[in-house]
C-alpha positions as CSV (number, residue, x, y, z in Angstrom):
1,X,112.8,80.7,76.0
2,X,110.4,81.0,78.4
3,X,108.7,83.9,76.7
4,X,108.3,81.4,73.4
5,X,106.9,79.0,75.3
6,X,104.3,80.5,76.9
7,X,103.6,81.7,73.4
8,X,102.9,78.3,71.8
9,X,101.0,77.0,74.8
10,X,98.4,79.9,74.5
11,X,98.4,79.4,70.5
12,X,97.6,75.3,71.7
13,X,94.8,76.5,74.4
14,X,93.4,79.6,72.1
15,X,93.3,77.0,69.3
16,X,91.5,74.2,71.8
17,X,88.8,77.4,72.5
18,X,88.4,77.7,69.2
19,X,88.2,74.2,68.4
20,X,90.6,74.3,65.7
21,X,91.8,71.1,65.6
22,X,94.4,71.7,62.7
23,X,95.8,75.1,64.4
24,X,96.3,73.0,67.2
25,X,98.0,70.2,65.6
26,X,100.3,72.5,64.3
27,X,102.0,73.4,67.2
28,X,102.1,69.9,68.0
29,X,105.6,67.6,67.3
30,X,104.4,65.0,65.1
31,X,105.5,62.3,68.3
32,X,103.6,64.2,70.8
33,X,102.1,62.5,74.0
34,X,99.3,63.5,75.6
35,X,98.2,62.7,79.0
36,X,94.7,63.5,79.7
37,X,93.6,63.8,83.1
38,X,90.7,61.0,82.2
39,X,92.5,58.8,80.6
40,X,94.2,55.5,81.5
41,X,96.8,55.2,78.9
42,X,98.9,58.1,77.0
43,X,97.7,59.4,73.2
44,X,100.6,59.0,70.9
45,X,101.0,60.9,67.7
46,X,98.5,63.7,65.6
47,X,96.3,60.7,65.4
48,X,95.9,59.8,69.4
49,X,95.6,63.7,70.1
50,X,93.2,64.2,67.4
51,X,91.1,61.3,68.7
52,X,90.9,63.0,72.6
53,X,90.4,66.0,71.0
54,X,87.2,65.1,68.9
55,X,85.8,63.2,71.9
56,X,85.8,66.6,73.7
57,X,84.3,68.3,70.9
58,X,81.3,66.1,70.6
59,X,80.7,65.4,74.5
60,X,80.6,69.4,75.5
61,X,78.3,71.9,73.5
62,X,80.4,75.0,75.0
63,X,83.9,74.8,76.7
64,X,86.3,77.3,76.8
65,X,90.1,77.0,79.2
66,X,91.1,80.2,80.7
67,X,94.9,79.9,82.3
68,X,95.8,81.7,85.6
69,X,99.1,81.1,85.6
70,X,102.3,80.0,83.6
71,X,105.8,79.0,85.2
72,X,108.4,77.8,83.6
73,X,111.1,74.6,84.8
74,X,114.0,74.6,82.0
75,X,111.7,72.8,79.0
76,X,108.9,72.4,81.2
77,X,106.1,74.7,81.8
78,X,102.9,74.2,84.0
79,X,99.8,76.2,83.7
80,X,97.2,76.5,86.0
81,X,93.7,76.7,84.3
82,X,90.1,77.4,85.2
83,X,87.8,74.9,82.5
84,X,84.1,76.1,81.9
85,X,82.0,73.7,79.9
86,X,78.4,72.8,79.3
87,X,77.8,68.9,78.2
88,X,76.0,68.4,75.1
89,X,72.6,66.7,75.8
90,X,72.5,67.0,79.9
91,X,73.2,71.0,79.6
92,X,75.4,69.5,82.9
93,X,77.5,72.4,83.8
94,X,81.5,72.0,84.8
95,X,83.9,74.3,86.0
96,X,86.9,73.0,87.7
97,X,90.5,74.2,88.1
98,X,93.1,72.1,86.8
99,X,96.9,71.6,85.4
100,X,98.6,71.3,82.4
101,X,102.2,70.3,82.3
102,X,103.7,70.7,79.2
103,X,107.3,69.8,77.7
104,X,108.4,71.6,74.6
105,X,110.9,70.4,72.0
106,X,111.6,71.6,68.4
107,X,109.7,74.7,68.9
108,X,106.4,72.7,69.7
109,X,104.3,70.9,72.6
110,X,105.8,67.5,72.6
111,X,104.0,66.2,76.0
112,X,101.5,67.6,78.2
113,X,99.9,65.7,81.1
114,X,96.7,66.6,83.3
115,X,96.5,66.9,86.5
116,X,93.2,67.8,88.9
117,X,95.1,68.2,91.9
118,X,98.0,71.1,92.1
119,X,100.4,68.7,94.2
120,X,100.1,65.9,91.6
121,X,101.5,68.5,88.8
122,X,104.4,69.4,91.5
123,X,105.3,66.3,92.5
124,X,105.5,65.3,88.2
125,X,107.9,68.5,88.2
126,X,110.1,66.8,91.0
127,X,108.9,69.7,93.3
């Protein structure tokens, strides 16, 4: 299982790189949640996550997510991730490390949550 996972979630962060928005979808359940690390309140649905994602797409000119890591915790998996991205008018330049928890269910991402600090993304985990 944990082999599949990690499969879908670099399909989900290949397609983000790409900014395929309907190859990302796609290995989204329908009832997804998303969590972004900016955000105040969760995205529910296609709809919510295809919202976050087209505000990314229009505030950064480049971006691209490279993961370090994967681990697995039963349906759970967190991935540490290096983000590079340029911002569309400022040419402002970000790189920061950050975390991704995901939980799968049917065969696709059903919740992932952001995390800037390492110990936040544990401590979500029950670690």
């Amino acid at each position: 299982m944990p082999q599949e996972s990690f499969q879908i979630i670099d399909g989900l962060i290949d397609a983000w790189n790409r900014r395929d928005l309907q190859a990302a979808l796609g290995l989204m359940h329908p009832l997804c949640e998303v969590r972004p690390v900016e955000a105040t309140e969760t995205l529910q649905g296609h709809d919510g996550v295809a919202a976050a994602f087209r505000g990314w797409f229009e505030a950064f000119e480049e971006f691209t997510i490279e993961v370090e890591d994967f681990t697995a915790h039963g349906d759970r998996v967190l991935v540490a991730m290096w983000q590079h991205a340029r911002g569309k008018g400022s040419g402002l330049e970000i790189e920061e490390r950050f975390y991704q928890l995901f939980t799968l269910r049917d065969g696709k991402v059903f919740r992932f949550e952001e995390y800037s600090d390492e110990a936040d993304a544990l401590k979500a985990l029950g670690k």
